[in-house]
N, C-alpha and C positions, 0 to 999 in steps of 0.2 A: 233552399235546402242547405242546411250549415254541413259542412262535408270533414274529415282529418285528413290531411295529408301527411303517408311519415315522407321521409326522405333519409335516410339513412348516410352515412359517408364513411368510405373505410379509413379506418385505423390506420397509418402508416405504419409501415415495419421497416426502419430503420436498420441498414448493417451494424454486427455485435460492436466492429470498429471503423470510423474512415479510412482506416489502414491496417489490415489486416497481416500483414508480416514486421508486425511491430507490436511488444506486448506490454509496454510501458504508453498510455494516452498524455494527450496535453496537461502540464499542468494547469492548476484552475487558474481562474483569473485576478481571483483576490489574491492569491499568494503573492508577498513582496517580492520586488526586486532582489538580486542575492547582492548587493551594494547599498539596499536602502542609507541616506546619511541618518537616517535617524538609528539603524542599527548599527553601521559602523560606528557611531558617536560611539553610543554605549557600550559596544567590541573594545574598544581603544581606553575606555576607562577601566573597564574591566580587565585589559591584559596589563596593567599594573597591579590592581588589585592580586595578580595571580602570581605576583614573583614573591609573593609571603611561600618560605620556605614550607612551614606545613604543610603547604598547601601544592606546592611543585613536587612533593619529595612520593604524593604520588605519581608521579612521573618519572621513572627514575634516569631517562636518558634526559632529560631536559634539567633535571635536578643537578647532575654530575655537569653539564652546561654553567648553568646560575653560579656551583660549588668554583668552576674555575673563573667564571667572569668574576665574580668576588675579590677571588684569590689574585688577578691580575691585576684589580684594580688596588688591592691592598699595595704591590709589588711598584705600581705606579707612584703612588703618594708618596711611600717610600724614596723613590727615586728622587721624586719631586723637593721632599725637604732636604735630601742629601745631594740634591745638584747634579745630578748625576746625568750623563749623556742618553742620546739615543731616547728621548723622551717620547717624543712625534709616533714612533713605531707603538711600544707600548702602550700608551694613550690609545692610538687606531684601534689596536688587536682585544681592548679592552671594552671598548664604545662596542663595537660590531659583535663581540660576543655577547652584552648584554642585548643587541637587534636581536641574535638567533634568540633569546629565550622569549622576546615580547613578539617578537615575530610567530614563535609555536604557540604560546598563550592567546595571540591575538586569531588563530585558527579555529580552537578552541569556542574563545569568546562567541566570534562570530556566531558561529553552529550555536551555541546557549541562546545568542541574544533573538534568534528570530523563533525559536519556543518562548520566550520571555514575553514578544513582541504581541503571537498569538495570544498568551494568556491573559495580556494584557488586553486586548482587541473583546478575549469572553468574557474578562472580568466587569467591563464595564455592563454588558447584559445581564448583571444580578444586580437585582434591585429589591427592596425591603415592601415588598408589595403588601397591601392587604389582602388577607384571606377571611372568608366565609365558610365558618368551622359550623359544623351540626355538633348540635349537643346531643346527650342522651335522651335528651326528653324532646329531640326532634328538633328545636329550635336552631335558629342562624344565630351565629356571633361575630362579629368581623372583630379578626387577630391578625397580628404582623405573621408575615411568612417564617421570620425566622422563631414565632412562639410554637411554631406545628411541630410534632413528633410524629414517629412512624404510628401508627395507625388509626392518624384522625383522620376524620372524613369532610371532605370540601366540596362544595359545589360553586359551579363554575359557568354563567352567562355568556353568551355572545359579546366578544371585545375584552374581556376579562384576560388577565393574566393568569396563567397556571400557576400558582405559589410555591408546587415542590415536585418531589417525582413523586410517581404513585401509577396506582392503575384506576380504570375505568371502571367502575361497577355499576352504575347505570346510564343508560342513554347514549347519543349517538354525537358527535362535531368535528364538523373540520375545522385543526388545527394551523394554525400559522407557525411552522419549527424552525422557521431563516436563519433567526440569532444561532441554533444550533447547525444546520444541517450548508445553511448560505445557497439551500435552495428556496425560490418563490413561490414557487406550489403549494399550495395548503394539500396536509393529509388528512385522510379519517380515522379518529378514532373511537371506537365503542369498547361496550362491555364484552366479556369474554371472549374466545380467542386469541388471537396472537396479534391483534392490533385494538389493544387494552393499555402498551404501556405509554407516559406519558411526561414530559419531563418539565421543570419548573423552570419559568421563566418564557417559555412557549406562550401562544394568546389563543386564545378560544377565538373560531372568526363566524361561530353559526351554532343555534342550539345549546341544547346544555347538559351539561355531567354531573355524576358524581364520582371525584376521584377518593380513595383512599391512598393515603398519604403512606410513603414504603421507606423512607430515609427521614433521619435527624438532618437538622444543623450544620453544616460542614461535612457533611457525608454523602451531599447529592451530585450527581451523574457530572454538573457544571465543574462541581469543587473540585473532582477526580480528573476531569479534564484540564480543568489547569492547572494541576501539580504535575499530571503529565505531562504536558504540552512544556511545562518552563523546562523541565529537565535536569533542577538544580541536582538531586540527587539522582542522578541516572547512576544503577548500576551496572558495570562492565559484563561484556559476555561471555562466554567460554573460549570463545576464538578469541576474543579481545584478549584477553588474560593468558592467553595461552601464548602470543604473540609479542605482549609485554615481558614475562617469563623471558623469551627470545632475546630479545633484544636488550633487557636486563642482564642477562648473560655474555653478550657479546661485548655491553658496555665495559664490562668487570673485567672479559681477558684483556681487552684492548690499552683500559687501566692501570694493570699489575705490568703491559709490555712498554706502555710511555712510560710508567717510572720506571722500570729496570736500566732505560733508556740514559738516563743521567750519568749513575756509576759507570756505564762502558765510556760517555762519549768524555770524562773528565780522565779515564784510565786511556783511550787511546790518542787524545790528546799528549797525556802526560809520556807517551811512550814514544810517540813523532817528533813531541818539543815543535809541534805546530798546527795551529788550527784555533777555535773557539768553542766554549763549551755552547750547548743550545740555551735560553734564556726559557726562565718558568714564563713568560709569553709564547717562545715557541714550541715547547713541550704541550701548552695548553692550547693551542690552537691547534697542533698534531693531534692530539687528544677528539679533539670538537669535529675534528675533521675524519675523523676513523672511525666514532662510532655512530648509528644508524642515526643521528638525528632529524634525518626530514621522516623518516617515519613516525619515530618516535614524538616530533611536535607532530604530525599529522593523523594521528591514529585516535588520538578521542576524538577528534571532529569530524571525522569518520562514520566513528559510531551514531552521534548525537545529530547529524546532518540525514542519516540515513533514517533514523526515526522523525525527522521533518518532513524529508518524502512522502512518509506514509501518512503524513497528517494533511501536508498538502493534496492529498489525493482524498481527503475525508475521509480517512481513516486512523482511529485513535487506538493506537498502540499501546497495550498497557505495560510493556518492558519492551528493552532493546532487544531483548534474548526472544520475543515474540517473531521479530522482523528478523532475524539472523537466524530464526530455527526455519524461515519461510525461505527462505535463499536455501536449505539444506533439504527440502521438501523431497521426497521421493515416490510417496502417494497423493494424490488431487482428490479429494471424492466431491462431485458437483451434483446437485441437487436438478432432476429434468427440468422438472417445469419454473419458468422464471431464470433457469441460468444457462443450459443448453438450448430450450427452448425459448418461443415467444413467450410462454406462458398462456396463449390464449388460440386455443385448437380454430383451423380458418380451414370453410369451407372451401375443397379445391375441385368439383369436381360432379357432376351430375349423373346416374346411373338408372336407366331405365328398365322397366322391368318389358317383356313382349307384348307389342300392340300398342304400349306406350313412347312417345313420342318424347324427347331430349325437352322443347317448347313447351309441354303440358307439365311435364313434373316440373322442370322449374318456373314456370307459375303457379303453381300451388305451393312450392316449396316457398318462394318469396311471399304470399300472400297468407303462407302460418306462421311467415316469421316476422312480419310490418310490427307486432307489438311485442318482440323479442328484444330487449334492450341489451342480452348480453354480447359479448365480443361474436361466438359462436353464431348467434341468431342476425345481426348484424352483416358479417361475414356470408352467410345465404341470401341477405338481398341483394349484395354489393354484387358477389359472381353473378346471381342471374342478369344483374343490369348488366355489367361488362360482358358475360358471354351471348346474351340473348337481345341486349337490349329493352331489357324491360326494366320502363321506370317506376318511382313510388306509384302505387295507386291510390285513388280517391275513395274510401269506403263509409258509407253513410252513419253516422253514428248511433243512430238508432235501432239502427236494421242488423250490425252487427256486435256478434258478443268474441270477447276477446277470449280467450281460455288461458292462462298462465301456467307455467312449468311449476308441475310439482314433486313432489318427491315421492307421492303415493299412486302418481297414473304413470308419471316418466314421459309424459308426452304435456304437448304445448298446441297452441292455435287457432284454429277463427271459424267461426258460425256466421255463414250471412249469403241471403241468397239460397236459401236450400242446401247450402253445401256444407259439407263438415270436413273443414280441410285440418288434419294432425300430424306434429312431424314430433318423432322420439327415437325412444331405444327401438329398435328391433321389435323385441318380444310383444313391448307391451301396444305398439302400432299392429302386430299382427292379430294378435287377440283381439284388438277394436276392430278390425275388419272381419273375424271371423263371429263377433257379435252382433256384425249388422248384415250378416247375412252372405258374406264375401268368402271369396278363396285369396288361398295365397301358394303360390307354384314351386314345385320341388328346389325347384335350384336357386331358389332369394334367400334359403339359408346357406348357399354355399356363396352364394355374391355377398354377405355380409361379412364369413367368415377371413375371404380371400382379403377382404379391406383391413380384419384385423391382425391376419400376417404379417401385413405391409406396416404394420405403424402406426394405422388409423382407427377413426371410432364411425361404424355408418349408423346413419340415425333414418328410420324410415318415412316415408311420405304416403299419406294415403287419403283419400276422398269420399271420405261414408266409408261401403263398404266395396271400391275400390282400392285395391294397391296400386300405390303408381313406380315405385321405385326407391334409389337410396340417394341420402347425401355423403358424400365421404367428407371428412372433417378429419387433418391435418395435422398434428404438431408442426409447427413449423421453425427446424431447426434454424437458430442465430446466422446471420450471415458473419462470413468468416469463423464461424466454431472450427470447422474440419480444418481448416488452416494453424490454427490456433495449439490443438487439440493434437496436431502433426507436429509444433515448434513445442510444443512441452514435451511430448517425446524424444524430439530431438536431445532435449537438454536430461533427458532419463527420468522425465517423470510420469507415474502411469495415474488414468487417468480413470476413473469410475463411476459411472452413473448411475446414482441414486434416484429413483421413483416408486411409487404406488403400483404403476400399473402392472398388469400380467406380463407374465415372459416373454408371450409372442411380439406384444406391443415393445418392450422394454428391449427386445434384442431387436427388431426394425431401428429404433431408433439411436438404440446406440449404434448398430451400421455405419448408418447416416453422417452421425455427427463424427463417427473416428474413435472411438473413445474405445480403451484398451479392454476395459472390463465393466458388468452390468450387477446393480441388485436387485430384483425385483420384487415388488409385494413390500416392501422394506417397513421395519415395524421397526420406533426404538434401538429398543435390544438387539435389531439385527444387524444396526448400521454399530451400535457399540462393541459387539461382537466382531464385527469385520474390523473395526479400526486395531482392536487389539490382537486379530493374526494380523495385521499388518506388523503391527510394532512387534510384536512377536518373529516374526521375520527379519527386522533389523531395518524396517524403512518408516520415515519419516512422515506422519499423517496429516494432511490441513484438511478440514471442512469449514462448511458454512449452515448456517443454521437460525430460526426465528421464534419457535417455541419452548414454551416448557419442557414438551416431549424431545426436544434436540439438546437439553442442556447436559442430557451423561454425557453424550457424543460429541459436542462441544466442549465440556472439560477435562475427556479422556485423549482427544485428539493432542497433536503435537503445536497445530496453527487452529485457534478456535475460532471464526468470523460470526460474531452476530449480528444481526439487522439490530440497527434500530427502531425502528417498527414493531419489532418483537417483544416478548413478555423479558420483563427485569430479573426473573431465574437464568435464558439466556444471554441475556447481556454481562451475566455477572459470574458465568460458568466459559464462558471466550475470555481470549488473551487479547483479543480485537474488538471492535465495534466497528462498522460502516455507517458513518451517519446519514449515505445517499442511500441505504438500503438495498443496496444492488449486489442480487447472489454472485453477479461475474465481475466482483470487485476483487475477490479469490484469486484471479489468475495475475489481476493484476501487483496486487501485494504479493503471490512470491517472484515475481517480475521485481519488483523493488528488492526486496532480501537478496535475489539473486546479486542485483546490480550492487550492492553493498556489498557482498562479499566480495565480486567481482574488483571492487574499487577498490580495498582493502589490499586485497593480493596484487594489482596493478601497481598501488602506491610503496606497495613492501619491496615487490621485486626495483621498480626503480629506485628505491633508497641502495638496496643491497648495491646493485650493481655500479649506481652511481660515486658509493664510495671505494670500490674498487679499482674506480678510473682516478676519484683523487688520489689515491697511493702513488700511480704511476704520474700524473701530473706534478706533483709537490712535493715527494719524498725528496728526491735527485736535488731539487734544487735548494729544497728545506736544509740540507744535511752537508753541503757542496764548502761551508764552512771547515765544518769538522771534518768530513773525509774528501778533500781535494779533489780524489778520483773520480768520484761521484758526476762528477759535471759533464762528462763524456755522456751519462744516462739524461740530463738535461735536456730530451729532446721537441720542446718546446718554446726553446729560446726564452725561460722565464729570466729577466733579467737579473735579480739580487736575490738573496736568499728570503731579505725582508719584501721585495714586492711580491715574490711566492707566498709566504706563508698569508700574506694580508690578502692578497688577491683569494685563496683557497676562502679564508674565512668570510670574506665578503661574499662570496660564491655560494658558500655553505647557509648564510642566512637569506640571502636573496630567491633562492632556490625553493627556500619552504614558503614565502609570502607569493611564489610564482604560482605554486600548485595549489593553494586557499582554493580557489575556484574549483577544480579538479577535486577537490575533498568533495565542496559542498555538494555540487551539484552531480557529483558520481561520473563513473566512468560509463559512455554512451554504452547502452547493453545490447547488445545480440543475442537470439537465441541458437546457441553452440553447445554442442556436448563438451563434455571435460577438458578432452584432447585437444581440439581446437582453439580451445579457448586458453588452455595452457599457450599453446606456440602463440598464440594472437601476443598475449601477454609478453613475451620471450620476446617475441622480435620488435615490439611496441615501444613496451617500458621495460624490457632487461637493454636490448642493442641500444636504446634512446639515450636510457639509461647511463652509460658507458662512456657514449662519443659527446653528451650536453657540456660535459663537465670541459674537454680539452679546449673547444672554441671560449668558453664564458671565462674560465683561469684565466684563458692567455691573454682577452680581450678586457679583464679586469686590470692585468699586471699590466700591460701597456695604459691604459688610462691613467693608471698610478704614477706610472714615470712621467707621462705627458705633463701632468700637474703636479708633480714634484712633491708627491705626499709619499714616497717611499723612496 
């Protein structure tokens, strides 16, 4: 007798993180090196290309840089044809300030070159493939990919290449999306719904479609990815720009007080009848040295570094200002199912009704669920094996009939043996027992109800016209969510969960997870409606989102996150895409904005305070020429006035190629509320700040003298 055995295996449920008070993961593993030679090559050609004035003078503290390394070296050659002494000094202070500008440009570079590297890496995954166009009249034609326009229609075999983007409108395949997504997994996609879209260059690996074709030419999802990804035209952000302003301003006073500088130090001179005026080398290296320039070389690479983050992380950011508005975030709204939850309700739990036995229901419950393939149905065989010890059974094929879930009985299960085992909703398992003749007892509609207080959904179990009892069925919030959900509060962001289901279910659950506020029943409009009292309040909205119907709310939001997976309205109503498709990729993207602005303000406060320490390092001994006095405030034993000023400048460029790294890879993030993270800052990089400069001067200025170059 030929017999089925199912054998069922659960699911694992993996923690939301392996470390859960950490809201930044591993980066992936393809992401380069942050030293690749092959990107520093290209960094290193490219920060020459970037001393073309045009082209620094958007920069303007690096520009006022370039303007005096110029000007020094004009002062130099000068010297040179006129024979003039004190060459050596000149010559240094002139080599070292053209370092500070190739040294800012080459921070720059970096951050450019490893979006260049990416885009490089997707560009080679376009290829001029053939495509199979339906004509009007039905027929196949095979055309190059790039002859298709939006709304021709392609069909697509097993092993075939996708030709463009488009959606699914007939049929079902799992797709190979690696070149895109750098995951191994093949997905599925079919017709209608929210796993319809589909992108070109992707491979059919089963079955077959027809796509309709949604992009021209240079207009598809790959082409958008790598203009993004190179970053050539990144525009600046609000804060970036706001910061530049800054520092542009501070260049300028600092400017108008070196030049004022010359007529005092030629008039007090002239009134001692002793001293030496300062040399336009050391006016300009005064200059170089007062105003912000490690910020100001390190603040676009800043930007463009933190938008590699997020790419690193498989997330395509469609502006800088997307990733910087995530870092300012103030409202979370997260979608239950799939990003608080598992997404897939897990039986926990067995509930008898009287007379019945814990043993008997869950055998019957496992044995209406052996041809249940969903997560749910799955999940009731796996508890009764672990709790009861009941393994697969062996049921005849012949002898029994399976029953499938439908959406017009609500109930599922199995026939065989005289017995008619059903397990579903409630309702409609009670009406099958009161139609074969059964009762059902006062208080199993309060034992159902009591489950859906809690959070859960119970699904009834019955035997003909027997009741036997409930299954309770689970959301099973993320491990580490409440953790998580606690550290985004910390940092002031509140947190909202978005689901379908009823109140009762919707408030259990959000409990559970932490989460500060609930919608429930949520339609559209209603989640568009909340985002705009939000913004209307004066806070900062992200969501995430995979359809059609999420695309107002996704392009009314402040952070829009869509799946990729999703329909191409969504993808193109987000200021983001996820190409892992994972709704709790959310948290982690304003994790990265955080850490960018974080890094911003760390690297600003250490510029500020850092040139507040060279004043006091270099002025005294700078100046010790022209006012004698002066040298009592020496109090670093700088030796000459020229190993001072060379030592400050070499200092000054040394300093911005220290911190390249600290640009790129961001300042390590915590999650700290404002206050905290102000002082963290303050005593990091403001005091760091302050004392780097007196050891590295004095240990520059002695070097000098050792070698006899000052």
């Amino acid at each position: 007798m030929s017999t089925v055995t199912t054998t069922p295996q659960a699911t694992p449920n993996p923690p939301l993180h392996e470390d859960p008070t950490s809201l930044l993961p591993k980066k992936l593993a393809r992401s380069r090196p942050l030293f690749d030679p092959e990107i520093v090559s290209r960094a290193t050609r490219a920060s020459f290309g970037k001393l073309n004035p045009v082209t620094l003078a958007k920069n303007p503290v690096m520009f006022v840089v370039e303007v005096g390394a110029l000007l020094t070296t004009v002062f130099v050659v000068r010297d040179i044809i006129a024979g003039a002494p004190g060459l050596k000094f000149g010559l240094q202070i002139a080599i070292w300030l053209w370092f500070t500008v190739l040294f800012a440009n080459f921070a720059e570079a970096m951050a450019e070159a490893r979006g260049k590297a990416q885009a490089d890496s997707l560009r080679k995954t376009k290829t001029d493939a053939l495509a199979k166009r339906l004509t009007a009249s039905g027929k196949i034609e095979e055309v190059t990919a790039s002859a298709l326009r939006a709304g021709d229609v392609v069909t697509c075999d097993a092993g075939e290449l996708i030709p463009g983007d488009g959606d699914v409108i007939d049929g079902i395949a799992t797709v190979d999306e690696s070149v895109i997504t750098g995951e191994s997994a093949p997905v599925i996609r079919e017709s209608g719904g929210d796993r319809s879209a589909v992108t070109g260059g992707t491979r059919v690996l089963s079955d077959h479609i027809k796509v309709r074709i949604t992009s021209n030419p240079g207009e598809t999802f790959l082409d958008r990815m790598i203009a993004l990804v190179e970053g050539a035209e990144r525009q600046k952000t609000p804060n970036e720009i706001a910061l530049n302003i800054l520092i542009a301003g501070l260049t300028l006073i600092f400017l108008l007080a070196v030049v004022t500088l010359q007529p005092y130090a030629v008039f007090s001179v002239a009134q001692a009848g002793a001293g030496t005026v300062p040399s336009v080398a050391v006016l300009v290296s005064l200059l170089v040295c007062l105003i912000p320039t490690t910020i100001g070389g390190l603040l676009s690479a800043i930007g463009i570094a933190g938008m590699d983050r997020v790419m690193q992380h498989n997330v395509l950011a469609m502006s800088g200002k997307a990733v910087e508005a995530a870092g300012d975030v103030n409202s979370l709204l997260l979608d239950k199912t799939g990003t608080i939850t598992l997404g897939n309700r897990q039986a926990v739990e067995f509930l008898a009704i009287t007379g019945v036995s814990d043993e008997e229901l869950a055998d019957a419950a496992q044995l209406s669920s052996l041809a249940d393939e969903t997560p749910e149905g799955r999940s009731v065989v796996v508890l009764a094996k672990e709790k009861y010890g009941l393994r697969g059974r062996h049921i005849p094929e012949h002898g029994a009939n399976f029953i499938p879930f439908s959406a017009y009985t609500r109930m599922s299960g199995v026939d065989f043996e005289g017995r008619e085992l059903r397990k579903g909703a409630t309702e409609a398992v009670t009406t099958f027992v009161k139609e074969h003749g059964g009762e059902v007892p006062g208080y199993f509609q309060e034992m159902s109800d009591r489950i859906a207080r809690n959070g859960g959904t119970p699904l009834a179990v019955a035997d003909g016209h027997r009741l036997l009892g409930i299954i309770y069925l689970k959301d099973i919030v993320k491990g580490g969510m409440k953790e998580r959900i606690g550290q985004l509060r910390t940092m002031g962001i509140r947190t909202i969960m978005i689901t379908g289901d009823n109140p009762l279910t919707a408030a259990a659950i959000a409990a559970e997870a932490g989460v500060d506020d609930f919608l429930a029943q949520a339609t559209p409009k209603d989640k568009l409606e909340y985002i705009k009292k939000e913004q209307v309040a004066g806070r900062l909205v992200a969501m995430t989102g995979d359809g059609t119907n999420d695309a107002p709310a996704l392009a009314q939001a402040d952070v829009g996150l869509a799946m990729n997976t999703g329909t191409m309205a969504a993808k193109e109503a987000g200021n983001m895409v996820d190409l892992d498709s994972n709704p709790t990729k959310l948290i982690e993207v304003v994790a990265i904005g955080k850490q960018l602005l974080i890094t911003r303000g760390a690297l600003t406060t250490f510029s500020i305070a850092n040139d507040v320490a060279k004043y006091f390092a270099i002025i005294p001994a700078m100046f010790m020429a022209t006012y004698p006095s002066l040298a009592k405030l020496n109090i670093m034993g700088l030796h000459t006035p020229q190993s001072a000023v060379l030592a400050a400048v070499i200092f000054n460029a040394l300093i911005i190629i220290a911190l390249v790294p600290l640009a790129l890879r961001g300042v390590k993030y915590r999650p700290l509320d404002a206050a905290s993270l102000l002082r963290r800052n303050l005593l990091i990089y403001g005091v760091g700040g302050i004392l780097v400069p007196f050891p590295g001067i004095w240990a520059i200025d002695q070097l000098l003298v050792l070698f006899h170059l000052a």
